[in-house]
Each structure stands twice: as structure tokens, then as C-alpha cells.
C-alpha positions as CSV (number, residue, x, y, z in Angstrom):
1,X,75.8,101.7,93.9
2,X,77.8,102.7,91.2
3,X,78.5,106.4,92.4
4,X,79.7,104.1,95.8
5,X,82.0,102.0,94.3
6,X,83.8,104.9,92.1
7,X,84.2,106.7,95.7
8,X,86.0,104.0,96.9
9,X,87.9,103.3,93.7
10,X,89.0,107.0,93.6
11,X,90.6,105.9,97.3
12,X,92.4,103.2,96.3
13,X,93.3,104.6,93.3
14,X,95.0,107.4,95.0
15,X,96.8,104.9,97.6
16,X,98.0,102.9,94.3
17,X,99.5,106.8,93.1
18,X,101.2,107.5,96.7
19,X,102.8,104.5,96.7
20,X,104.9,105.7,93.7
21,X,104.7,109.4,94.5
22,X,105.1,109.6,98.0
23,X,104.2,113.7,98.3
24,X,100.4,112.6,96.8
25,X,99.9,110.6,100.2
26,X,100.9,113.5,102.3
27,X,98.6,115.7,100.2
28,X,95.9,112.9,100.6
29,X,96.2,112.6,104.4
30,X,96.0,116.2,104.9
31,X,93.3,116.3,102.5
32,X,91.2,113.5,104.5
33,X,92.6,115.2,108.2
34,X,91.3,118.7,107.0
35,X,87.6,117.3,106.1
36,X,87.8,115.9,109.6
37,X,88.8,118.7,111.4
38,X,86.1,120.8,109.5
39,X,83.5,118.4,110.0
40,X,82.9,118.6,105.6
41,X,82.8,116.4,103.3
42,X,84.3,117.6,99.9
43,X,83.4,116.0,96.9
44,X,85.6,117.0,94.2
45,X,84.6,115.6,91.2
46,X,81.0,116.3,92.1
47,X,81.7,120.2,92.9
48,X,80.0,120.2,96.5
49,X,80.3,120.3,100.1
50,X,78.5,118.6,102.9
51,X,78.5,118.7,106.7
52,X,79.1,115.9,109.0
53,X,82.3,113.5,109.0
54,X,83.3,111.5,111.8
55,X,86.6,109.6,112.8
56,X,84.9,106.4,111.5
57,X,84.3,107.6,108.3
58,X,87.8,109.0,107.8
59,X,89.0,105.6,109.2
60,X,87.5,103.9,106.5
61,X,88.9,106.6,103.6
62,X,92.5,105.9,105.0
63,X,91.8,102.2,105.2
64,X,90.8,102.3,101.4
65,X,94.1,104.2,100.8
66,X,96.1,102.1,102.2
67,X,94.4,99.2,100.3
68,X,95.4,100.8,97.1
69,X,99.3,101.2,99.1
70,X,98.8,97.1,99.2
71,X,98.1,97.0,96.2
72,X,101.1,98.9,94.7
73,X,103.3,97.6,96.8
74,X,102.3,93.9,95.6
75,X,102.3,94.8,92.3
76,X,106.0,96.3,93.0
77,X,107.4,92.9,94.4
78,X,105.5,90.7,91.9
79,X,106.8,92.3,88.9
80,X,110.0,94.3,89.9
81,X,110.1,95.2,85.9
82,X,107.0,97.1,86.3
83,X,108.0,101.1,86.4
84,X,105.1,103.3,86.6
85,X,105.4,106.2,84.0
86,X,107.8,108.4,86.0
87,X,110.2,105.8,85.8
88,X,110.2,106.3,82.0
89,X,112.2,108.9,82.4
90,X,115.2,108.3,84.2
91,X,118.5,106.8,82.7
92,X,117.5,108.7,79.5
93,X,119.8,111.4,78.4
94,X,118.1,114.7,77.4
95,X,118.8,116.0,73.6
């Protein structure tokens, strides 16, 4: 149960991350499109590879995604003070 839920964490985690850095979606979408196309599963963080996906399953990956998209953009028009750590950096002259 617990390995489950940081799967779909890791998901909407990474949908929260595009939101602010648009290239990690594209890199996530191809990421999710490749395993498709393959018919693998990767699982990075566990270091292994599995056959069998289906357009279902990678349905429901995007659909986590775009949960975590929700989520940032929410968090975005709730609190437009919020910057998220690249936004540190700008307006500040380098030494």
C-alpha cells in the first residue's frame, strides 16, 4: 500500500514540478508515451523493468500528472506571493 501511494505521489509530484518548469512535463509525457509504445514499465527509483502497459494504465499516470498541474496551478492563484525556488533568482543582480 505504501509502495502504491509513493507511485502515485511521485506523479503528482512531478505534475506540481511541470507546472513551474514547463520542459519537465514534456520530458514526463515522453517519458510515459515511450513506456507505452514499448509496452515497459520503468521503474526508476526501483532500478527495474517490466513488460505490459496498456493505454489505461498510461491514462491514469497522466491523469495523476495533471492532478499535481491542479494542484500547482491552485496553489499559484491562491497565493500569487508564492514563487517556487527558481523564482528566487530573478530580479537579483549578480556580484
Amino acid at each position: 500500500m505504501i509502495i502504491i501511494l509513493s507511485l502515485i505521489l511521485q506523479h503528482v509530484i512531478s505534475g506540481f514540478i511541470a507546472f513551474y518548469y514547463g520542459w519537465f512535463g514534456v520530458v514526463f509525457l515522453i517519458y510515459q508515451l515511450s513506456q507505452l509504445a514499448l509496452n515497459k514499465r520503468f521503474f526508476i527509483f526501483q532500478g527495474r523493468i517490466e513488460d505490459g502497459n496498456s493505454l489505461g494504465h498510461t491514462a491514469f499516470k497522466l491523469s495523476e500528472f495533471l492532478v499535481g498541474l491542479l494542484i500547482g496551478y491552485i496553489i499559484h492563484k491562491s497565493f500569487p506571493k508564492f514563487k517556487f525556488p527558481k523564482d528566487r533568482f530573478e530580479n537579483k543582480e549578480v556580484s
